[in-house]
C-alpha positions as CSV (number, residue, x, y, z in Angstrom):
1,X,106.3,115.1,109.7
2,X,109.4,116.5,110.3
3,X,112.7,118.2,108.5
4,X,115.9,116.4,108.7
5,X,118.3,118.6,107.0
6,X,117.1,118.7,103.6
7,X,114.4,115.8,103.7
8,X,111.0,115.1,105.2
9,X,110.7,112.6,106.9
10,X,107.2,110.6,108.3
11,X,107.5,110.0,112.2
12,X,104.7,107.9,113.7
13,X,102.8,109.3,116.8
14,X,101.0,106.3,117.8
15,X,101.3,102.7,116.8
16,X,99.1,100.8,114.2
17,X,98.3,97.2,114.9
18,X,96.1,94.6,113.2
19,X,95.7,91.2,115.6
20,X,93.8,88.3,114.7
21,X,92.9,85.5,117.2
22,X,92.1,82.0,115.1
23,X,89.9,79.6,116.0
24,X,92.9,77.8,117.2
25,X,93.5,80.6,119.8
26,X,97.0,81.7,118.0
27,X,97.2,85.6,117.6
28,X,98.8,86.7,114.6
29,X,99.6,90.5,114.8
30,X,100.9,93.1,112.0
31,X,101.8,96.4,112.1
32,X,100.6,98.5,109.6
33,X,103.7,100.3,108.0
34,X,104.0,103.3,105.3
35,X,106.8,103.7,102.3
36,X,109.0,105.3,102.3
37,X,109.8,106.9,105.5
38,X,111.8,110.1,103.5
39,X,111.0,112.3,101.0
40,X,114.2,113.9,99.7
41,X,114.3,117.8,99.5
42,X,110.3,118.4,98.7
43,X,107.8,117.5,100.8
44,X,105.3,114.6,100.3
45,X,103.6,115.3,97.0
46,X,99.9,113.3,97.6
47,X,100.1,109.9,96.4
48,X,102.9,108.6,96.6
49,X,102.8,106.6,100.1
50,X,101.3,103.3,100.1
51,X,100.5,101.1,103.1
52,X,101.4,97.3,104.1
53,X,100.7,94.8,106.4
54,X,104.3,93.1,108.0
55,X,104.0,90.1,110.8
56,X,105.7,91.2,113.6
57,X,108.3,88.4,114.6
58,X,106.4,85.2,115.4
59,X,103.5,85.3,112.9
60,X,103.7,83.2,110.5
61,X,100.9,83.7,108.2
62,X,100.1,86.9,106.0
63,X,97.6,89.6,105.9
64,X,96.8,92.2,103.0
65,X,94.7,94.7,102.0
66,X,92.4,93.6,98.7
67,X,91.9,98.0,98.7
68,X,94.1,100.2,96.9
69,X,96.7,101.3,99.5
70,X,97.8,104.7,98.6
71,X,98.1,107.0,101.1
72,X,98.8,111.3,100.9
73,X,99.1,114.3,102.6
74,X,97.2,117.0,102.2
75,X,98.4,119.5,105.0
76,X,101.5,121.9,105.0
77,X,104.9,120.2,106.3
78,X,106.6,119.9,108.1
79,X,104.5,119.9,111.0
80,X,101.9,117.4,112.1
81,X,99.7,115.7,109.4
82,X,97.2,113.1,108.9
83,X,97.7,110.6,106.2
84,X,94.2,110.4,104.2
85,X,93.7,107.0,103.0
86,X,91.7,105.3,100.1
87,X,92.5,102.3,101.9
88,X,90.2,100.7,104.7
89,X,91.3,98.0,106.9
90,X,87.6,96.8,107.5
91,X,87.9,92.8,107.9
92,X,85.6,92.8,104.6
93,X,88.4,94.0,102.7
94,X,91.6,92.2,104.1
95,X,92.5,88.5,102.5
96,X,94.7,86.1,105.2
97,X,97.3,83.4,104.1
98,X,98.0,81.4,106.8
99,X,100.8,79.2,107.2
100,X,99.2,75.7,106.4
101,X,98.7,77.8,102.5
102,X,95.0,78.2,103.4
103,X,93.8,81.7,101.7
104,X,90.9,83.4,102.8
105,X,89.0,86.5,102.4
106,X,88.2,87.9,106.0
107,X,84.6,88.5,107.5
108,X,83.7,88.4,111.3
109,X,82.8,85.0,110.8
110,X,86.4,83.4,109.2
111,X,88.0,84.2,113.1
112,X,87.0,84.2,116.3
113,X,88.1,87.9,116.7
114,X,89.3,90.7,114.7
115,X,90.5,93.7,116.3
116,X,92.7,96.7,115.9
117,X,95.3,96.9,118.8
């Protein structure tokens, strides 16, 4: 979290990626990404982020959380902070649209492999 004039802005330490390896041994990969980025002249009050799934270029098919996906921030900003989440990416919880229009709620058993990167 940091102060750009008279905003607060989020700034990412690390990446978060989703990958899934089909059957077919295509890897479709997302990033998981957090709106919006600023907060003019007050910092983040708590719930008012919320979390997505984007393909990176290349996938084709779509991922998204069947969890509520509102994020907050409980700690003093600017300064580094941890976004608490009520959402969980656990593959239980996540429903796939593939390219072909095939839906599916994912388990361990709909792919071969399904990994955080």
């Amino acid at each position: 979290m940091v102060k750009q004039g008279l905003s607060f802005g989020l700034q990412a330490t690390d990446a978060h990626i989703i990958g899934l390896t089909l059957p077919d041994g295509r890897t479709e990969i997302f990033d998981l990404v957090v709106t919006p980025q600023v907060s003019p002249l007050v910092p983040f009050p708590p719930s008012v982020l919320t979390a997505r799934l984007v393909p990176r270029p290349g996938t084709l098919g779509k991922l998204e959380s069947l969890e509520n996906n509102t994020l907050s921030i409980f700690a003093n900003q600017p300064g580094p902070v941890e976004l608490l989440e009520d959402v969980s990416l656990d593959a239980y919880m996540l429903r796939t649209t593939l390219i072909s229009g095939c839906v599916s709620k994912l388990t361990s058993g709909d792919f071969s492999k399904i990994s955080t990167l």
